[in-house]
C-alpha positions in Angstrom: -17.9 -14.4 -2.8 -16.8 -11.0 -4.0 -19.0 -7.8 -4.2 -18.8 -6.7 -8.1 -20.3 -3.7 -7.8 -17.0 -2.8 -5.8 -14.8 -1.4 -8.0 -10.9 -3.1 -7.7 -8.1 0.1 -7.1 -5.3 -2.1 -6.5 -1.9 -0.6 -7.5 1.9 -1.8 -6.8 0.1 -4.5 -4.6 -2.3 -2.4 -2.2 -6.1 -2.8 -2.6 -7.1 1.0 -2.0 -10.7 0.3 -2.3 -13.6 2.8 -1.2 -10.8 4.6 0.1 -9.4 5.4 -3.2 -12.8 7.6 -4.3 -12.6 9.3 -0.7 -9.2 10.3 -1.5 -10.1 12.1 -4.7 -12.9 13.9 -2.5 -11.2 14.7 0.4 -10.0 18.5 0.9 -6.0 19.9 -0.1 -4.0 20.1 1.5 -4.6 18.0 4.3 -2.0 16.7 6.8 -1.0 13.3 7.6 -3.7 13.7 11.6 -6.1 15.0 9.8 -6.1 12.1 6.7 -5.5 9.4 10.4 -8.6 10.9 11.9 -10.8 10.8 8.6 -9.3 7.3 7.3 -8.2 6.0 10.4 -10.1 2.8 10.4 -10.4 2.1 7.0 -8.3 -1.4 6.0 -6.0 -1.4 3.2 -5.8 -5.0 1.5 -2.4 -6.4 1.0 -1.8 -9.8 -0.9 -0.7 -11.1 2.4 -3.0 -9.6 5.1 -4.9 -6.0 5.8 -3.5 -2.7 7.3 -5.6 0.4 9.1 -4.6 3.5 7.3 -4.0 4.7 10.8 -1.3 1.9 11.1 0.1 2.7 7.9 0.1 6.1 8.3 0.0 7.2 12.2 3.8 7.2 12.4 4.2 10.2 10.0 4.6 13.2 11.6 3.7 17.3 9.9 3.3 15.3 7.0 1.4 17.7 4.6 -0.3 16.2 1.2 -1.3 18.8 -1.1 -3.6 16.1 -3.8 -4.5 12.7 -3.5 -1.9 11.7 -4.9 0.5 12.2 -2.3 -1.5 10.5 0.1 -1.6 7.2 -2.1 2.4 7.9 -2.5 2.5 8.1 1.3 0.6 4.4 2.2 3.0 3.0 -1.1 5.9 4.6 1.1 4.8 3.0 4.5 3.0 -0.8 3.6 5.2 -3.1 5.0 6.4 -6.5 3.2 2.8 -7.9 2.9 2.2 -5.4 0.3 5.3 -7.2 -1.8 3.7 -10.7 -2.8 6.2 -13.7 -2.2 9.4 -11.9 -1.2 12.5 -12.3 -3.1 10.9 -13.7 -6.1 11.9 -13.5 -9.1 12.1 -15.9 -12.6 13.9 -14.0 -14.7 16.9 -12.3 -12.8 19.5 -13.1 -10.7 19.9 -12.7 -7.2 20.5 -8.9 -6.5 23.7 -7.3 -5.0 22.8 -8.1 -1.3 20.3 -10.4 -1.4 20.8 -14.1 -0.5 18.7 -16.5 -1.5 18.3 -20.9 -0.7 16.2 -21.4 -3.6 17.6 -23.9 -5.4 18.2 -22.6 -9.4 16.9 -24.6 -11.9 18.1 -25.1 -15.4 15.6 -25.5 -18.1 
């Protein structure tokens, strides 16, 4: 069961949640520590598991964001795979310069 009173802020496949509102609040510019020691704890949702902000973001070093903004760009730039969905997938295009694929292509 799902708390509705929760708004959703999912975007490009990460659930910001709560976090998203404390974002707007916090105080610009802020640095990458000082967004860890705040946000540190709070999880991220991914379609395929949950992230710490601290473990999204605690690799960045003198990282300075200057709005929200650039901290939601940030945790888009680190999510891992999880945040992707079912990798590779795709039903309209070919298989991209690079990529292999072993699905089997079907002709309709």
């Amino acid at each position: 069961m799902t708390d509705s009173t929760i708004a959703s802020h999912r975007e490009l496949g990460v659930e910001f949640g709560e976090l998203a509102g404390q974002l707007e609040e916090h105080s610009y510019p802020s640095t990458n520590e000082e967004l860890v020691e705040t946000f540190g704890e709070h999880l991220i949702e991914l379609p395929n598991g949950a992230e710490t902000v601290r473990n999204i973001l605690g690799s960045f070093a003198n990282e300075t964001y200057e709005s929200p903004s650039e901290a939601r760009q940030a945790v888009f730039n680190m999510v891992d795979s999880r945040a992707v969905g079912r990798r590779y997938y795709s039903d309209r295009t070919p298989p991209a310069l690079g990529e292999r694929r072993e699905d089997e292509q079907l002709s309709f």
